[in-house]
C-alpha positions in Angstrom: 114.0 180.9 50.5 111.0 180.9 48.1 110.3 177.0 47.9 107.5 178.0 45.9 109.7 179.3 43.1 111.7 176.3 43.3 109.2 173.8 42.7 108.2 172.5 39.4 104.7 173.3 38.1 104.4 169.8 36.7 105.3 165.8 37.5 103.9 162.4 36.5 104.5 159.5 36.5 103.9 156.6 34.2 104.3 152.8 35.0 103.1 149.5 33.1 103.9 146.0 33.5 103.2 142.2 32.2 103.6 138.7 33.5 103.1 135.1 32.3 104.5 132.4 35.0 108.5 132.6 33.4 108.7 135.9 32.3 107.6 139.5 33.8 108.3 143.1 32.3 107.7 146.5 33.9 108.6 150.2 32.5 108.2 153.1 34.3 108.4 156.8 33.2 108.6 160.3 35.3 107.9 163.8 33.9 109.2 166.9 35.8 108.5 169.9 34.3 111.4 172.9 34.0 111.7 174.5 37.6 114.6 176.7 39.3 116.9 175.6 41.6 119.2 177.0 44.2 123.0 177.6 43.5 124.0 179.2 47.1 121.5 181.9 47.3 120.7 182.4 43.5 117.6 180.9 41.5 119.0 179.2 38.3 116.9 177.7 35.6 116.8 173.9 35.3 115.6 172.2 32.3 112.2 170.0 32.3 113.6 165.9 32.1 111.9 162.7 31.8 113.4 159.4 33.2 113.0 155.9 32.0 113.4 152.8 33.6 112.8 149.2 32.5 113.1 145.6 34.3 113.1 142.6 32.4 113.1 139.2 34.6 112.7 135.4 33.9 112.0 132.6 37.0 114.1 130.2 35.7 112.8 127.6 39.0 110.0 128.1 41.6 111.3 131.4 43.7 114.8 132.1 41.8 114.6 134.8 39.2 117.2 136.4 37.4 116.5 140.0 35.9 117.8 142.7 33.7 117.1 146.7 35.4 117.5 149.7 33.9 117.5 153.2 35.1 117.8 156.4 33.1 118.0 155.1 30.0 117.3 157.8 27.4 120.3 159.7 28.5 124.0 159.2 29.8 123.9 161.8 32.7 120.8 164.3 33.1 121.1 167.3 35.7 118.4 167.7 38.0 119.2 170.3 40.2 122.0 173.3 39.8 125.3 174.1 42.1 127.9 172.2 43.8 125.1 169.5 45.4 123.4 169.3 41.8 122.4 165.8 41.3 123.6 164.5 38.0 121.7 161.0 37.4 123.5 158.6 35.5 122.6 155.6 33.6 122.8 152.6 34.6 122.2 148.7 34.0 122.1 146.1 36.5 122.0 142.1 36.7 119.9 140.9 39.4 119.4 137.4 40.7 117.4 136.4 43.7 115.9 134.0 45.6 113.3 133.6 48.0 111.9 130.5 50.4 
């Protein structure tokens, strides 16, 4: 196997985030540049994607937040890799609520 060839050229990553004492957000981004992938013993092309994620969270009392997560959000589903184990990322949205002591 030629890992080399199966390897993008290219990946960053991109993450920023803001806080007052109720409220917090953070966005991330990640870049991988077109690479091949394996499918059985054949190279096939796989397109460059970018991901986006998001959180948004309030503290509504002293170590109780709820928050608002996304993942993916610029597409529906995105392949990242090719053949029967190619993982197809979906989007998704999540409600979080935690608490800590």
């Amino acid at each position: 196997m030629n890992f080399e060839a199966s390897s993008p050229k290219y990946r960053s990553n991109l993450a920023a985030g803001w806080a007052n004492d109720k409220w917090s957000l953070d966005g991330y981004a990640h870049f991988v540049s077109k690479f091949n992938s394996y499918n059985g013993n054949l190279l096939e092309p796989v397109k460059g994607f970018t991901t986006v994620a998001a959180r948004v969270a309030y503290a509504f009392a002293p170590g109780a937040e709820v928050s608002l997560n996304g993942q993916n959000l610029m597409t529906e589903r995105q392949s990242q890799a090719k053949g029967k184990s190619g993982l197809e990322a979906e989007r998704r949205v999540m409600l979080g609520v935690s608490k800590s002591w």
